[in-house]
N, C-alpha and C positions, 0 to 999 in steps of 0.2 A: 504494500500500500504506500502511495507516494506521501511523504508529508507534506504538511501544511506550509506552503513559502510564511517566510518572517517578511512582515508588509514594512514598506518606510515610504515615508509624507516627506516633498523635499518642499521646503519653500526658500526661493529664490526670485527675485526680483528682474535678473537677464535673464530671458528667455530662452536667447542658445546654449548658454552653458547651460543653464538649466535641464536642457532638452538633450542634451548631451550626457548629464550627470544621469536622467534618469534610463538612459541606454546603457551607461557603465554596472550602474547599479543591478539594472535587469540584468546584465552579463553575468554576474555573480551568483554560483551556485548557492540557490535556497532561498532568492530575494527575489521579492515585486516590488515596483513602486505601486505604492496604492493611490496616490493623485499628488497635483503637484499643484503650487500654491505661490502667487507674487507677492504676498505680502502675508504679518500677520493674522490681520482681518481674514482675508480671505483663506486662511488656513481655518481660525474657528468653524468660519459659516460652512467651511465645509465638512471638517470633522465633527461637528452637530450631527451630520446627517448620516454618519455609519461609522463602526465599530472601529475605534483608534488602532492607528499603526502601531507595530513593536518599537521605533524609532525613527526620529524625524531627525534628515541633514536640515541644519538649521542656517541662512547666512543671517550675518550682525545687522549689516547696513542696508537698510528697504526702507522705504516711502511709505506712509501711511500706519504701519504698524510697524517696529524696527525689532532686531531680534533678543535685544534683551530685556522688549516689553513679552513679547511673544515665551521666551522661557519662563520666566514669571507667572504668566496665563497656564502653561502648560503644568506646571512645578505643583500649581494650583488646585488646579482641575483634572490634571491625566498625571496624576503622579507616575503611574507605571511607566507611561510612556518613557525613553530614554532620549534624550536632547544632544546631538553633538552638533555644535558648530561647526562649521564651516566659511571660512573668514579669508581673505586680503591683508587682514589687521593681524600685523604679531605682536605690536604693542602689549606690553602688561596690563595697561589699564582696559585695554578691552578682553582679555583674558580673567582678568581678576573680577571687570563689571557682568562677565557671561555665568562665573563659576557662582558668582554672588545669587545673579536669578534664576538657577537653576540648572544650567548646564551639566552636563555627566563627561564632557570632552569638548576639544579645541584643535581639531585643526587647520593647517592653510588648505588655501587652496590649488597650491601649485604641488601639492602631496599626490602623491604616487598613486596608482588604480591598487596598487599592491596592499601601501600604506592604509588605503581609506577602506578596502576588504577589512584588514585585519583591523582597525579602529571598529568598524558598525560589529563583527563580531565579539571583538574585546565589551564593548559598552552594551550590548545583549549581554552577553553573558556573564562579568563581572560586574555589572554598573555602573563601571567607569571608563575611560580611556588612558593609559598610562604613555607619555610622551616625553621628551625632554625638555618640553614646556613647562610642564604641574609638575608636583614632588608627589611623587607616585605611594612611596608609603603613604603620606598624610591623606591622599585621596582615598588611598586603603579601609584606614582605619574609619575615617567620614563615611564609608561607606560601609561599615562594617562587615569588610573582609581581613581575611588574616593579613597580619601586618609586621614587620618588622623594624616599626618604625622606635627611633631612640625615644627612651622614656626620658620627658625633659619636665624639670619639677619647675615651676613656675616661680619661686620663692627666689631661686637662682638669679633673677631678674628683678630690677630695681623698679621707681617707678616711673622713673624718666623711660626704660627700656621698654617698660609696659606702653607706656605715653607712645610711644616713639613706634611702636606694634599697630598699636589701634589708627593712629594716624598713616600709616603704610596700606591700611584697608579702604582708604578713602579713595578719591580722585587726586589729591591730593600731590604734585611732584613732591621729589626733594628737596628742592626749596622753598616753595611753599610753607611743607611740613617744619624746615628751620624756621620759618617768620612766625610760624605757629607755636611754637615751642621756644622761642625769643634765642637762638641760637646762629649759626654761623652757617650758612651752606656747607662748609667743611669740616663741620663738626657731625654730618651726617654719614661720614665714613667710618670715622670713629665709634656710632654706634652699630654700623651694619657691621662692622671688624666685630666688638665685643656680642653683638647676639649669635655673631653666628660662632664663635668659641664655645659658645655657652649653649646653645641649642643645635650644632651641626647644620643650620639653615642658611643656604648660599644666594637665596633671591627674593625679588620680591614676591612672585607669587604663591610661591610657596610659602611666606612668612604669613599672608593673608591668609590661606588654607590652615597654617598652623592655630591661628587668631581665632578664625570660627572654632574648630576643635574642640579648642580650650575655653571656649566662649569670654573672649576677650573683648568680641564683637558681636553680634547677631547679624541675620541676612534681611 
């Protein structure tokens, strides 16, 4: 008996990749696209009307409804559903503003037909996507899969460090977060050097993942 394909909703806003993606996608053994969508809005109005896909490629930037209103909606409403991104943007802050509203993954979109198989399978099947983007233990553990992530006691951290954490989850640059903290822009090295001695945390995104975790922050 054949099984059942695993359905995926793409919504993208260009139409030719779009139309392309969702050819690549059918290429992939055990995938349909179940319909495809320019925008937010017209992802809901559509998925209203029949049984949610197993996972939607999601891109960030669309008119009308933009993608990290749309994970927020989905995060919502279709918890099951699995959200990865699909982006242009390798910025942090658009990495860190997807993972905030709900995202399970983040890739470009000049990633590989190879790369983007094994990502829709990983985030089926694990619930998340592990890349060298996200810090893959901390998404582990958020996800409650097995994890081997360092046990970092929070006490360790002072409360400028703390300070200095929560302000990394914001929109917030570097500098910025110095004016906000009545500091030096160059004194912002200084604490990225000392947290990450003290927690093994090498970036920003991962230091937000760590943030929620520990509930430093809230989403």
């Amino acid at each position: 008996m054949k099984a059942e394909p695993k359905y995926v909703a793409l919504v993208d806003d260009h139409v030719l990749l779009r139309q392309g993606l969702a050819n690549l996608v059918n290429s992939f053994p055990g995938y349909k696209v179940m319909f495809e969508a320019d925008h937010g809005q017209h992802f809901i109005e559509q998925v209203e009307k029949k049984p949610p896909p197993v996972a939607v490629l999601l891109d960030v930037s669309m008119p009308v409804m933009d993608g990290f209103t749309t994970a927020a909606w989905i995060k919502e409403h279709l918890p099951q559903v699995k959200v990865l991104a699909l982006s242009m943007m390798d910025d942090e802050t658009a990495v860190i503003r997807m993972l905030q509203s709900g995202a399970h993954g983040y890739i470009l979109k000049n990633t590989t037909p190879q790369e983007l198989q094994e990502a829709l399978d990983t985030v089926i099947k694990k619930g998340y996507y592990l890349n060298d983007t996200v810090g893959s233990n901390l998404i582990a553990s958020m996800s409650k899969a097995p994890s081997t992530e360092k046990v970092v006691d929070l006490k360790v951290l002072n409360e400028k460090e703390l300070e200095f954490i929560r302000l990394c989850s914001t929109e917030l640059t570097y500098n910025e977060i110095a004016r906000e903290m009545s500091l030096s822009p160059k004194s912002m090295d200084f604490y990225k050097t000392n947290i990450e001695k003290k927690t093994g945390i090498k970036n920003r995104v991962t230091l937000v993942l760590f943030a929620l975790k520990h509930g430093l922050v809230k989403l």
